[in-house]
mmCIF file as gemmi writes it, N, C-alpha and C atoms, coordinates in Angstrom:
data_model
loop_
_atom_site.group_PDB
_atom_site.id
_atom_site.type_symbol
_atom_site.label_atom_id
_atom_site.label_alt_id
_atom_site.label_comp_id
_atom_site.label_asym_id
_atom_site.label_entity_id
_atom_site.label_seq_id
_atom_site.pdbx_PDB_ins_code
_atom_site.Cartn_x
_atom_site.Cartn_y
_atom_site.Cartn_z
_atom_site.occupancy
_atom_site.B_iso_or_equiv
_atom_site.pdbx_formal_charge
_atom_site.auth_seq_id
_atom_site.auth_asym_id
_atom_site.pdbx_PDB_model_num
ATOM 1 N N . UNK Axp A 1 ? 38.603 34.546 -63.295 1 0 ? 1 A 1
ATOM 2 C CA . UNK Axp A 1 ? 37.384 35.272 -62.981 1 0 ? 1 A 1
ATOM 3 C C . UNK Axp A 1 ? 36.599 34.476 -61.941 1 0 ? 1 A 1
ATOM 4 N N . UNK Axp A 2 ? 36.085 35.052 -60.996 1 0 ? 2 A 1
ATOM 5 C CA . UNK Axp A 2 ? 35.312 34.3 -59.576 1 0 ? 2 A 1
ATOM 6 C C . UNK Axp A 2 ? 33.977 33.785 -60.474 1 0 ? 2 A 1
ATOM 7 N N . UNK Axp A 3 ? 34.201 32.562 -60.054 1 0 ? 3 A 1
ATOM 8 C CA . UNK Axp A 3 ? 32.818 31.709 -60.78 1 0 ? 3 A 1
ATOM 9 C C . UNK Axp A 3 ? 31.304 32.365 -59.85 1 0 ? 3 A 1
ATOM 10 N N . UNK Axp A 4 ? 30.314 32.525 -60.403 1 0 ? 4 A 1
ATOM 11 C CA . UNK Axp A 4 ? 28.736 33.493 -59.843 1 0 ? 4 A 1
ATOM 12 C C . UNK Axp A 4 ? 27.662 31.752 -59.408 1 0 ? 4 A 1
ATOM 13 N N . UNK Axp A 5 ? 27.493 32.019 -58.645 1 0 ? 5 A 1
ATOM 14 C CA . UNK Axp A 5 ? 26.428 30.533 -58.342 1 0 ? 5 A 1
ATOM 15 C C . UNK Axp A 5 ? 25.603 31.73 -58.324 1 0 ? 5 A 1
ATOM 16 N N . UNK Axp A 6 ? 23.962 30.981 -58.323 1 0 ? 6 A 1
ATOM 17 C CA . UNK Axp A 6 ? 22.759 31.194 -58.493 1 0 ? 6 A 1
ATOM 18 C C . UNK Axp A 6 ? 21.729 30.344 -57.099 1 0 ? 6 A 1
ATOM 19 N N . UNK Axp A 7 ? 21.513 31.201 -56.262 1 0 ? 7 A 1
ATOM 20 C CA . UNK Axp A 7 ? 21.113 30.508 -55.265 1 0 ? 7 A 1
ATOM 21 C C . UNK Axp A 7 ? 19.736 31.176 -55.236 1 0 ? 7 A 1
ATOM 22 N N . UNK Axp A 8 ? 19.078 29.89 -54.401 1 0 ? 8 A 1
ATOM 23 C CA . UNK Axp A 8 ? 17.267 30.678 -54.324 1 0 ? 8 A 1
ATOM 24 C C . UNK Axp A 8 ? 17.308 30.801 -52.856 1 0 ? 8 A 1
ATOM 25 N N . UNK Axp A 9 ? 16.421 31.862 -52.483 1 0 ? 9 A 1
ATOM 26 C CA . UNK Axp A 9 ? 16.182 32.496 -50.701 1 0 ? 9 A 1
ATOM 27 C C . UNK Axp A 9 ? 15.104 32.733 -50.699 1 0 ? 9 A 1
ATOM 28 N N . UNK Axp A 10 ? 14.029 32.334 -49.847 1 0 ? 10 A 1
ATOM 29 C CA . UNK Axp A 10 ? 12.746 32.311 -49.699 1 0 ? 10 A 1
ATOM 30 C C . UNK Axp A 10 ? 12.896 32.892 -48.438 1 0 ? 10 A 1
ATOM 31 N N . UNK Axp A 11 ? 11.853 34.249 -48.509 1 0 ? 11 A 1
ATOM 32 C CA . UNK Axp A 11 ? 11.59 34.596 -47.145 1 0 ? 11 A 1
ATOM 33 C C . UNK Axp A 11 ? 10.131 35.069 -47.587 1 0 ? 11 A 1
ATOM 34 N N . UNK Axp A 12 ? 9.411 35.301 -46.131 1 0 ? 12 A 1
ATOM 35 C CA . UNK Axp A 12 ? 7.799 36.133 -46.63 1 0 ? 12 A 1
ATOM 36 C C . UNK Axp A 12 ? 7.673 36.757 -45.448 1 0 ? 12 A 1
ATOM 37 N N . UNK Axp A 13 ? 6.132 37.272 -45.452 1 0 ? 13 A 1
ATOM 38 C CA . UNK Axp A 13 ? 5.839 38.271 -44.269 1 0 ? 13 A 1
ATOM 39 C C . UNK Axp A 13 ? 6.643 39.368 -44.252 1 0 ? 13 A 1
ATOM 40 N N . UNK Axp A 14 ? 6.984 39.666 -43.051 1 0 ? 14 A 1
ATOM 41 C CA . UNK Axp A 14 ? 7.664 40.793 -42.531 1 0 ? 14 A 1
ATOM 42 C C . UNK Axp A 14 ? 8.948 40.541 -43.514 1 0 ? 14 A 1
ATOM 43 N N . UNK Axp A 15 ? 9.115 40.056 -43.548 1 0 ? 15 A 1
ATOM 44 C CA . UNK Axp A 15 ? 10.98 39.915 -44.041 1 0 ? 15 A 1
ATOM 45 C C . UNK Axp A 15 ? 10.796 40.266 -45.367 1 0 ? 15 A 1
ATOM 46 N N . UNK Axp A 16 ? 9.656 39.769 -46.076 1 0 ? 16 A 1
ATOM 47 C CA . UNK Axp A 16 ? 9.196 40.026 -47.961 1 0 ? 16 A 1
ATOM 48 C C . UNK Axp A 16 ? 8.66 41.104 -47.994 1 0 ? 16 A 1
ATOM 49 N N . UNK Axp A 17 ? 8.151 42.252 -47.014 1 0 ? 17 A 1
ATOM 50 C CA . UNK Axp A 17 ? 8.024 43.423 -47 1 0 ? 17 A 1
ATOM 51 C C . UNK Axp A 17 ? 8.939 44.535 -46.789 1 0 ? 17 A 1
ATOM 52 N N . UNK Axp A 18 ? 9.634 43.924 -46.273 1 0 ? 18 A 1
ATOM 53 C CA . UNK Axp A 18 ? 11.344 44.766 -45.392 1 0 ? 18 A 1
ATOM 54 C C . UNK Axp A 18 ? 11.878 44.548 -46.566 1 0 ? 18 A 1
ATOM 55 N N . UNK Axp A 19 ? 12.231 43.681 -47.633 1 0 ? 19 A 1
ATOM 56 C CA . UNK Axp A 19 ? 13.136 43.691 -48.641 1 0 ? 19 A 1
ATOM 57 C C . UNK Axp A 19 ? 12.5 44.419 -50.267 1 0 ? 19 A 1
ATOM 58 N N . UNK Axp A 20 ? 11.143 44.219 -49.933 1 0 ? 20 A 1
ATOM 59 C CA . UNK Axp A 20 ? 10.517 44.836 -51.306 1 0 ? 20 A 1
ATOM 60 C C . UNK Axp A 20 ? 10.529 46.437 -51.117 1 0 ? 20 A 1
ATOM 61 N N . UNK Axp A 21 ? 10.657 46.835 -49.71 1 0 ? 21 A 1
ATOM 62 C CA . UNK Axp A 21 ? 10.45 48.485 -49.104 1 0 ? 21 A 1
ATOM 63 C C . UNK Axp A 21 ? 11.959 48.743 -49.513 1 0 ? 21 A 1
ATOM 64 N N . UNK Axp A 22 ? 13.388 47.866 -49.493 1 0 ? 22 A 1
ATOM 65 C CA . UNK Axp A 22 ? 14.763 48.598 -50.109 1 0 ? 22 A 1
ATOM 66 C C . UNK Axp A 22 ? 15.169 48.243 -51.067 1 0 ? 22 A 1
ATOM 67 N N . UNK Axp A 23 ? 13.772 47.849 -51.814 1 0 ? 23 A 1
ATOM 68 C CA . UNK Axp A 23 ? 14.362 47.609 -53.405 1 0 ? 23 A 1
ATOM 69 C C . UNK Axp A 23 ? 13.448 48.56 -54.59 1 0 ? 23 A 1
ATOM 70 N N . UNK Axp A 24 ? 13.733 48.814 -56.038 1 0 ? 24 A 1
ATOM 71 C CA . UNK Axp A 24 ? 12.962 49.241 -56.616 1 0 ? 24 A 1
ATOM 72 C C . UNK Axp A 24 ? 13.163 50.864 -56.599 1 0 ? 24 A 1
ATOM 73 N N . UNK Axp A 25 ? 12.369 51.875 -57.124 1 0 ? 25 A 1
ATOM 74 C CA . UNK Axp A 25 ? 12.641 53.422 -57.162 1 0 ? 25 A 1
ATOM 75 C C . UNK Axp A 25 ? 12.735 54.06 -55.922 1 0 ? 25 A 1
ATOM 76 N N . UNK Axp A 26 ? 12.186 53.353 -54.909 1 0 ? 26 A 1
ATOM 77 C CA . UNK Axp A 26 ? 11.816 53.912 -53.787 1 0 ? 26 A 1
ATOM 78 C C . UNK Axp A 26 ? 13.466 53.632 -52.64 1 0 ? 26 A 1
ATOM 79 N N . UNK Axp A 27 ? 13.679 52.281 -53.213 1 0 ? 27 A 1
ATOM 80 C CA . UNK Axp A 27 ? 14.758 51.79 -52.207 1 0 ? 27 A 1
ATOM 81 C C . UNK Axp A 27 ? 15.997 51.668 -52.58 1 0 ? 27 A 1
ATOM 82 N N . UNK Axp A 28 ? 16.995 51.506 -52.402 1 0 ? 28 A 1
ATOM 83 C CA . UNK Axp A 28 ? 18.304 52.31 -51.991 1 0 ? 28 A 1
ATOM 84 C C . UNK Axp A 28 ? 18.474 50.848 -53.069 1 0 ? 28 A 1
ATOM 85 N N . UNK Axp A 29 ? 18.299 49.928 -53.485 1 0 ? 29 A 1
ATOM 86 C CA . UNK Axp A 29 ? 18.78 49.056 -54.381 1 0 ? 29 A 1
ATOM 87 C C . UNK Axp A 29 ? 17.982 48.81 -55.885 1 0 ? 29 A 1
ATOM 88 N N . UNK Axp A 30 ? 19.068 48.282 -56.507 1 0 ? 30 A 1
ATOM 89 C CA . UNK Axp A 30 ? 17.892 48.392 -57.75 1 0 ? 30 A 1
ATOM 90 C C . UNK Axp A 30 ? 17.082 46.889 -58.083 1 0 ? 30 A 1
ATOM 91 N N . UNK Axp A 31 ? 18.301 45.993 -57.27 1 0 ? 31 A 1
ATOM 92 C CA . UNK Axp A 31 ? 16.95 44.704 -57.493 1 0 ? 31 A 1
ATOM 93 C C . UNK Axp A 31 ? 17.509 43.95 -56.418 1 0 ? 31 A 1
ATOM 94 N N . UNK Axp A 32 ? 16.359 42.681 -55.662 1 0 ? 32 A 1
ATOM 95 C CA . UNK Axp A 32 ? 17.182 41.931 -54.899 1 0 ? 32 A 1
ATOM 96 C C . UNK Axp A 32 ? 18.48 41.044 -54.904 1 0 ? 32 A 1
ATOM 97 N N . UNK Axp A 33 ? 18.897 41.114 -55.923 1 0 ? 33 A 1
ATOM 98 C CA . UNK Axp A 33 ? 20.102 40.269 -56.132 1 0 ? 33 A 1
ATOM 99 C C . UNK Axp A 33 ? 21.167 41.399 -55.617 1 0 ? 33 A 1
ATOM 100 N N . UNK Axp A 34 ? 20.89 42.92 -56.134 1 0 ? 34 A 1
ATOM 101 C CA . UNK Axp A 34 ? 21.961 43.438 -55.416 1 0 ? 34 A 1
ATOM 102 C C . UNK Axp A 34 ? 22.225 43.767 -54.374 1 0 ? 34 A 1
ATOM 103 N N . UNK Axp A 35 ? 20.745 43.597 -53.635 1 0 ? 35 A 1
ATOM 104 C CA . UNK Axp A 35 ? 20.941 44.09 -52.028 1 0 ? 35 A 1
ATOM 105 C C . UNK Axp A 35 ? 20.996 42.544 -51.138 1 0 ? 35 A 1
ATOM 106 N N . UNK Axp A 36 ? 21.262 41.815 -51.868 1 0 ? 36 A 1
ATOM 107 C CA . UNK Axp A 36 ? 21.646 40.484 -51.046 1 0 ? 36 A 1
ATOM 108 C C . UNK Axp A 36 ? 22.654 40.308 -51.082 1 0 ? 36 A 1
ATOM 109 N N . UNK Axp A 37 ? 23.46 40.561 -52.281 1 0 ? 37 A 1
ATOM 110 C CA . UNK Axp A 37 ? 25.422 40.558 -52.165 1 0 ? 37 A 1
ATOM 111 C C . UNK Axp A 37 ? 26.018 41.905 -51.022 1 0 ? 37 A 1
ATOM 112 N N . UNK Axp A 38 ? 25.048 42.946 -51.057 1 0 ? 38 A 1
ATOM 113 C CA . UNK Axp A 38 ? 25.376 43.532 -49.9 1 0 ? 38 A 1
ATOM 114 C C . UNK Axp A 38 ? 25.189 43.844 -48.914 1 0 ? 38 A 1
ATOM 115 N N . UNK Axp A 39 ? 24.504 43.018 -48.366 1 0 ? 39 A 1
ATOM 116 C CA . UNK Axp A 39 ? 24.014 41.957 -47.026 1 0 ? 39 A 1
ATOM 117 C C . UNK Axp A 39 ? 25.426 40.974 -47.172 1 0 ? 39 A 1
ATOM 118 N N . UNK Axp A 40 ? 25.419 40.392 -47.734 1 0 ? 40 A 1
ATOM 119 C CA . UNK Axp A 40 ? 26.667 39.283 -47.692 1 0 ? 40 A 1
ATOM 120 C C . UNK Axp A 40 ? 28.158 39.984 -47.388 1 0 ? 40 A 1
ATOM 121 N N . UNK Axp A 41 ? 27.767 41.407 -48.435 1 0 ? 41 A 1
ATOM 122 C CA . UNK Axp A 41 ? 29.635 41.621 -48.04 1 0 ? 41 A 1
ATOM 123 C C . UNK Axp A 41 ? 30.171 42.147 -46.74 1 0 ? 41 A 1
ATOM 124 N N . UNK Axp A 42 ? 28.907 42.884 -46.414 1 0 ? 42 A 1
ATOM 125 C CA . UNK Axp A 42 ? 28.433 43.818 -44.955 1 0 ? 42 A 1
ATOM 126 C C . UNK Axp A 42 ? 28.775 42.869 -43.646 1 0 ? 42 A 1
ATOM 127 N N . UNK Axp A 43 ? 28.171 41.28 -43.734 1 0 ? 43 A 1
ATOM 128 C CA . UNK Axp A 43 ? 28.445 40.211 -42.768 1 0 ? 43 A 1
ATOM 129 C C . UNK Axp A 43 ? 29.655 39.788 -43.062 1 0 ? 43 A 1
ATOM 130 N N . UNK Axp A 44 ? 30.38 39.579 -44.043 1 0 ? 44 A 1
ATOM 131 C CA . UNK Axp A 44 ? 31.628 39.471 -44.216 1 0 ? 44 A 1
ATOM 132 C C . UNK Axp A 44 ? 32.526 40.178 -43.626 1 0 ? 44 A 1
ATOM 133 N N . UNK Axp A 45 ? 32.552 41.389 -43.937 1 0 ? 45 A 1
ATOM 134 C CA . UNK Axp A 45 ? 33.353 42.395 -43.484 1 0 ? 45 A 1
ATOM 135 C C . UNK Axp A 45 ? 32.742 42.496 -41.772 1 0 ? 45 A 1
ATOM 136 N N . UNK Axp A 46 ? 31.901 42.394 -41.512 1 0 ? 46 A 1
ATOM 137 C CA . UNK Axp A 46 ? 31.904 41.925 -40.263 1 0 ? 46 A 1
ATOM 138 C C . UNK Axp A 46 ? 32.83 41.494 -39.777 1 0 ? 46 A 1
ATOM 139 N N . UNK Axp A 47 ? 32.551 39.652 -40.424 1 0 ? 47 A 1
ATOM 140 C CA . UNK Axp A 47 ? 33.542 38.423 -39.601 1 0 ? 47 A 1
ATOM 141 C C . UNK Axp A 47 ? 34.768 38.574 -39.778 1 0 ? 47 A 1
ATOM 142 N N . UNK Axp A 48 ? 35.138 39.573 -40.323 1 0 ? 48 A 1
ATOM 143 C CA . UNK Axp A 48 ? 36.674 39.641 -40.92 1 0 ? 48 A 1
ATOM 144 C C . UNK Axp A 48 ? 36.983 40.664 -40.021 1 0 ? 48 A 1
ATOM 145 N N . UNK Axp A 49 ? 36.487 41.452 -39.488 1 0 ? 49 A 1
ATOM 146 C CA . UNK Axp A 49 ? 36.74 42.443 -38.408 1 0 ? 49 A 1
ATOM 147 C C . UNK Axp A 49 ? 36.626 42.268 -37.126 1 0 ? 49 A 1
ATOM 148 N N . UNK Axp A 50 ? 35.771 41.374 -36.892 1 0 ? 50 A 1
ATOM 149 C CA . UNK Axp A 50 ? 35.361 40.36 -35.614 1 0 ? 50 A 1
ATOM 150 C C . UNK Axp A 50 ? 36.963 39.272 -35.497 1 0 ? 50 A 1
ATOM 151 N N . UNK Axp A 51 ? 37.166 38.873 -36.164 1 0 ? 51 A 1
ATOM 152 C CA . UNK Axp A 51 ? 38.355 38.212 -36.338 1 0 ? 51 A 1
ATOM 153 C C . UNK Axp A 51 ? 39.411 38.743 -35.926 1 0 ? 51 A 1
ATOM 154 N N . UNK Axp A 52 ? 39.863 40.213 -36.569 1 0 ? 52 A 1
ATOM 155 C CA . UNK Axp A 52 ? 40.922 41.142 -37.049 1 0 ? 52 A 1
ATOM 156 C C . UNK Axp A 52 ? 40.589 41.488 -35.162 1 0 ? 52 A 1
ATOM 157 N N . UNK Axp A 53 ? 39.673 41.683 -34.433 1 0 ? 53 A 1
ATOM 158 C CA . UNK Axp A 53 ? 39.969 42.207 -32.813 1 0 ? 53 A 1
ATOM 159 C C . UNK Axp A 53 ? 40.401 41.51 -32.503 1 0 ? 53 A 1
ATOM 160 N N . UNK Axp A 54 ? 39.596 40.178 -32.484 1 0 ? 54 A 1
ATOM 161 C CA . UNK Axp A 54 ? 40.142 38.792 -31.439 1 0 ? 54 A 1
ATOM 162 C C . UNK Axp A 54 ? 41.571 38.562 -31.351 1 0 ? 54 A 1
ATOM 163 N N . UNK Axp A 55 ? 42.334 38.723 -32.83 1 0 ? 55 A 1
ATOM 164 C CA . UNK Axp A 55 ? 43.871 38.546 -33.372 1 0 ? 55 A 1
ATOM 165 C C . UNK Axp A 55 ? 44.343 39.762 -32.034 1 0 ? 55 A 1
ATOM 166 N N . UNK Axp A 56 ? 43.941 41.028 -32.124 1 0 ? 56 A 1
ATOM 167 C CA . UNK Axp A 56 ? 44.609 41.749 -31.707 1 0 ? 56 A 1
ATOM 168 C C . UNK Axp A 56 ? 44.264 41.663 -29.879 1 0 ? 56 A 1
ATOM 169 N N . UNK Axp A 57 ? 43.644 41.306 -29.547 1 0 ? 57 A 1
ATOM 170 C CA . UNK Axp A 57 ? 43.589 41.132 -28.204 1 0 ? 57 A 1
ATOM 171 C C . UNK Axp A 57 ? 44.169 40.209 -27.888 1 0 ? 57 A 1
ATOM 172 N N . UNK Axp A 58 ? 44.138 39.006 -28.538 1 0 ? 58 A 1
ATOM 173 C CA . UNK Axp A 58 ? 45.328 38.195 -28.041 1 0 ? 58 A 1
ATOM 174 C C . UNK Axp A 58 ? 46.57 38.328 -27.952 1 0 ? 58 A 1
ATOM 175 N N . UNK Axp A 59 ? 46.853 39.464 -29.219 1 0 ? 59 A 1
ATOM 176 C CA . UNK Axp A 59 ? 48.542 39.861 -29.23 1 0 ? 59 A 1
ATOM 177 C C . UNK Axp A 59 ? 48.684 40.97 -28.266 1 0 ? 59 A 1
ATOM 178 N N . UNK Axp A 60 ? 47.726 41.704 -27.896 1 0 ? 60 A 1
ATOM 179 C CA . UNK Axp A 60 ? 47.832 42.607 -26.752 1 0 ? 60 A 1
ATOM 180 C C . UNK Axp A 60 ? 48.206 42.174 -25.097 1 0 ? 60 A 1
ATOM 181 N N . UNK Axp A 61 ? 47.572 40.639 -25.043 1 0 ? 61 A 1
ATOM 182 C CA . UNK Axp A 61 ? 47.264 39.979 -24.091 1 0 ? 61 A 1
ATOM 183 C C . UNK Axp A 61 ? 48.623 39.546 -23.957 1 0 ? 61 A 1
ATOM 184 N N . UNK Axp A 62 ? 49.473 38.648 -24.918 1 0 ? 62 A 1
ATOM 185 C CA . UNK Axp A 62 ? 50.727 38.449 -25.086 1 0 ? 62 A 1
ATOM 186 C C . UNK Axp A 62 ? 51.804 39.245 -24.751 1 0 ? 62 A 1
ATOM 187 N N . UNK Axp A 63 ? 51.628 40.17 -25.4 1 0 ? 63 A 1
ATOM 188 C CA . UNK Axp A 63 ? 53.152 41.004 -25.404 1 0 ? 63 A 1
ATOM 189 C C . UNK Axp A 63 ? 52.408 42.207 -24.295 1 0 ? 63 A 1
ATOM 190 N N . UNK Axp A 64 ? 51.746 42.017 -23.285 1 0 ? 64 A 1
ATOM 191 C CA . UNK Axp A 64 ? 51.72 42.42 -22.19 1 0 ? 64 A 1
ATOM 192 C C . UNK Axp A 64 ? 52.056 41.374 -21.049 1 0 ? 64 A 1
ATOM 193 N N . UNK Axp A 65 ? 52.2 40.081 -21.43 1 0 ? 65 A 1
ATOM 194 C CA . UNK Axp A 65 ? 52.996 39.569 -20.665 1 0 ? 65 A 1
ATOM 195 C C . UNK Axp A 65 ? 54.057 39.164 -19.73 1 0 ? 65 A 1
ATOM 196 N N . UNK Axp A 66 ? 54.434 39.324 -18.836 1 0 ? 66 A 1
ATOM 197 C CA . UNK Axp A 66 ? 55.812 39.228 -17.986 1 0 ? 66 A 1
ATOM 198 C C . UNK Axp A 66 ? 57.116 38.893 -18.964 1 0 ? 66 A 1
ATOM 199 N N . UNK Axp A 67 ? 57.612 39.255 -19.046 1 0 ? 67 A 1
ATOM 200 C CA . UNK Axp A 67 ? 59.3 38.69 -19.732 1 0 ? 67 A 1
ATOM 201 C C . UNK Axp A 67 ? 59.636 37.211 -19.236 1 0 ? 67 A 1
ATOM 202 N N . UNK Axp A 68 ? 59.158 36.769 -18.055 1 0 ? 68 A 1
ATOM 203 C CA . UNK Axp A 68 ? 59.27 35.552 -17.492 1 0 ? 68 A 1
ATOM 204 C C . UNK Axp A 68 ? 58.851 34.163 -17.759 1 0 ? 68 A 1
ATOM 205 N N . UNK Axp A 69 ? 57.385 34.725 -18.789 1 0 ? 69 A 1
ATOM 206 C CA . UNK Axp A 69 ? 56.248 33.587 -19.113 1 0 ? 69 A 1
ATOM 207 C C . UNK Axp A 69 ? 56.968 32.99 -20.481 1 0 ? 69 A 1
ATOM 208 N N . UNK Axp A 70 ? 57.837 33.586 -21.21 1 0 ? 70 A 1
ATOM 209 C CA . UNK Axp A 70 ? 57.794 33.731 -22.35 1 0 ? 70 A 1
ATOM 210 C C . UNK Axp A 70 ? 58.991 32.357 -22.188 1 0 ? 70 A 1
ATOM 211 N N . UNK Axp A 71 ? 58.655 31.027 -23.186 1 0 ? 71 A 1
ATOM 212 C CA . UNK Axp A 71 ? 60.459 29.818 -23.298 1 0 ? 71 A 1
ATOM 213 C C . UNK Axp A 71 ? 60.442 29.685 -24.25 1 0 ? 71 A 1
ATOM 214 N N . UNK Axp A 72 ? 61.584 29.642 -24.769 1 0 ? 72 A 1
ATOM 215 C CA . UNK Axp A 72 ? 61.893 29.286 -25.904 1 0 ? 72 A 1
ATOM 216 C C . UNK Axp A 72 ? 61.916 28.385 -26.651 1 0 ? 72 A 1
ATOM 217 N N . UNK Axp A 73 ? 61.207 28.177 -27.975 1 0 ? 73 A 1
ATOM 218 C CA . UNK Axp A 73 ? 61.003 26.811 -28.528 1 0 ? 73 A 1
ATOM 219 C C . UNK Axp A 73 ? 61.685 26.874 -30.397 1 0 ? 73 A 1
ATOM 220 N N . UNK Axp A 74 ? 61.845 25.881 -30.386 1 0 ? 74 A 1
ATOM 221 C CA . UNK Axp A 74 ? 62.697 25.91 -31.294 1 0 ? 74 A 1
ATOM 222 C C . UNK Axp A 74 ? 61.119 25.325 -32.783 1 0 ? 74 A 1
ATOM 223 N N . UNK Axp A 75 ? 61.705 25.145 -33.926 1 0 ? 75 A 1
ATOM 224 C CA . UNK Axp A 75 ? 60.599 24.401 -34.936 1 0 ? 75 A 1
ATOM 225 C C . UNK Axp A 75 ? 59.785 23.392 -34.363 1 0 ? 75 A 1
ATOM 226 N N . UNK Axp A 76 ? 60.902 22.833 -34.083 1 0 ? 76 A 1
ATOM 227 C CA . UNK Axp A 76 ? 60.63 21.191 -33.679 1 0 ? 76 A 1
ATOM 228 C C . UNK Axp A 76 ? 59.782 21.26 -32.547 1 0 ? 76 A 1
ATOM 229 N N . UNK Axp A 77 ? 59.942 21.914 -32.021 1 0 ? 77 A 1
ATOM 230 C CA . UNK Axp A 77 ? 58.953 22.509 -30.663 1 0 ? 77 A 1
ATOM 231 C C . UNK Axp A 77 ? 57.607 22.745 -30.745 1 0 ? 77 A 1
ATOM 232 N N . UNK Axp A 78 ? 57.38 23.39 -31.841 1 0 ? 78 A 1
ATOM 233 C CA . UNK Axp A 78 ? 55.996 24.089 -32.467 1 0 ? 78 A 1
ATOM 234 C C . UNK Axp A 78 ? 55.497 22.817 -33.22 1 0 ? 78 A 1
ATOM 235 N N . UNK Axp A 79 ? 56.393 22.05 -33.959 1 0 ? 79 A 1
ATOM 236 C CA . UNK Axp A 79 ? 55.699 20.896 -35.11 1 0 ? 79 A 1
ATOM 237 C C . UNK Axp A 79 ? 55.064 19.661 -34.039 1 0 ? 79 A 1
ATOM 238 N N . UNK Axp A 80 ? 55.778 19.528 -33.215 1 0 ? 80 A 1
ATOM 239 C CA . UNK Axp A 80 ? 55.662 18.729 -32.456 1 0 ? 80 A 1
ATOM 240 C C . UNK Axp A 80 ? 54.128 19.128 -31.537 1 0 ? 80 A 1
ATOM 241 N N . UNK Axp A 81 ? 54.068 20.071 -30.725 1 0 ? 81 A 1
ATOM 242 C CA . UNK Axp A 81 ? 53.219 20.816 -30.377 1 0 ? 81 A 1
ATOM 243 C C . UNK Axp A 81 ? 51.664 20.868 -31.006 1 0 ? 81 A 1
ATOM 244 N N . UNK Axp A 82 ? 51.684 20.518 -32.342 1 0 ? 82 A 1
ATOM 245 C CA . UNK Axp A 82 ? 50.69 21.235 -32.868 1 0 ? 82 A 1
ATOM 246 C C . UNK Axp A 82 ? 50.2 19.778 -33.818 1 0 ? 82 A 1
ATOM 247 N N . UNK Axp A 83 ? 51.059 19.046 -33.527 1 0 ? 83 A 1
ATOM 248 C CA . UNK Axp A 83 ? 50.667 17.039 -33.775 1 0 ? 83 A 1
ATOM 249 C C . UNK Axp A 83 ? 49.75 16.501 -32.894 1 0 ? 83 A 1
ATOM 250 N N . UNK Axp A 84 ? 49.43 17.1 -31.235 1 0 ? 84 A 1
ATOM 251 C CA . UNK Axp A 84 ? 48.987 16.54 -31.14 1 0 ? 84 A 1
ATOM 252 C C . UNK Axp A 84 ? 47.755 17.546 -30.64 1 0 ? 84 A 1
């Protein structure tokens, strides 16, 4: 089971008004603890999608490459490679 930490977040002003306006009967959450895990999963799924392009533009970038660029390396090639 994923262990739950307990963290404290202090914000005020504008930001303690913006979060008390989407919480409670009025706001789309029922308390701040739950609209902060989904803030968290929302930026997550972000960086994980932000990620998931970069992967694919590079492999786009690649295998649009010339047939020419491409040499062949063996393990030892890559282990070696990636030592230093």
């Amino acid at each position: 089971m994923p262990r739950t930490t307990t963290m404290t977040v202090r914000v005020s002003g504008a930001l303690s008004e913006f979060v008390a306006t989407n919480v409670g009967e009025d706001g789309a959450y029922e308390n701040v603890s739950e609209y902060i895990r989904d803030l968290i999963r929302r930026d997550k799924e972000r960086a994980e999608h932000e990620a998931f392009d970069r992967l694919r533009a590079e492999l786009n970038r690649a295998f649009a490459a010339p047939e020419d660029t491409y040499k062949p390396l063996t393990a030892a090639d890559v282990i070696a490679r990636n030592r230093t």
